[in-house]
Phi, psi and omega in degrees: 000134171280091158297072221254339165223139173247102201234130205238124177212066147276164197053346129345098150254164172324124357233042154321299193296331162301317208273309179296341174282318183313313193277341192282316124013289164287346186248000189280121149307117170332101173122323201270166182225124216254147190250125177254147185233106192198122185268349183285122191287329171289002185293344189271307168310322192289309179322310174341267182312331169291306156318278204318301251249325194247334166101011164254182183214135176293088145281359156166156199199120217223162161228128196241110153043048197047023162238154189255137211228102186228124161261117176236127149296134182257144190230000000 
């Protein structure tokens, strides 16, 4: 997988992890994919729910060495 941004929002709460995918996002070409880093345990229902809500889609969603691991595709 082509990973073209990576954004680390550990120690990060809700809705900070968001906020940050959301702008990375914006800068990222339709089809590419940003990898999020986020320790905060509501990043997993938030991420969810951010896809579904913006039309991107959550490819994979992993828990690493007490941290949530999120691949998203800009759609």
């Amino acid at each position: 997988m082509n990973i073209v941004q990576e954004v680390d929002a550990r120690g990060m709460n809700c809705p900070l992890p968001i906020l940050k995918v959301k702008k990375a996002i914006a800068t990222v070409g339709e089809g590419e994919l940003i990898r999020l880093i986020a320790t905060d345990p509501g990043s997993v229902k938030d991420m969810q729910a951010f896809c579904s809500q913006t039309g991107n889609e959550l490819v994979e969603s992993n828990e690493e060495g007490g941290a949530y691991v999120f691949l998203v595709r800009k759609h």
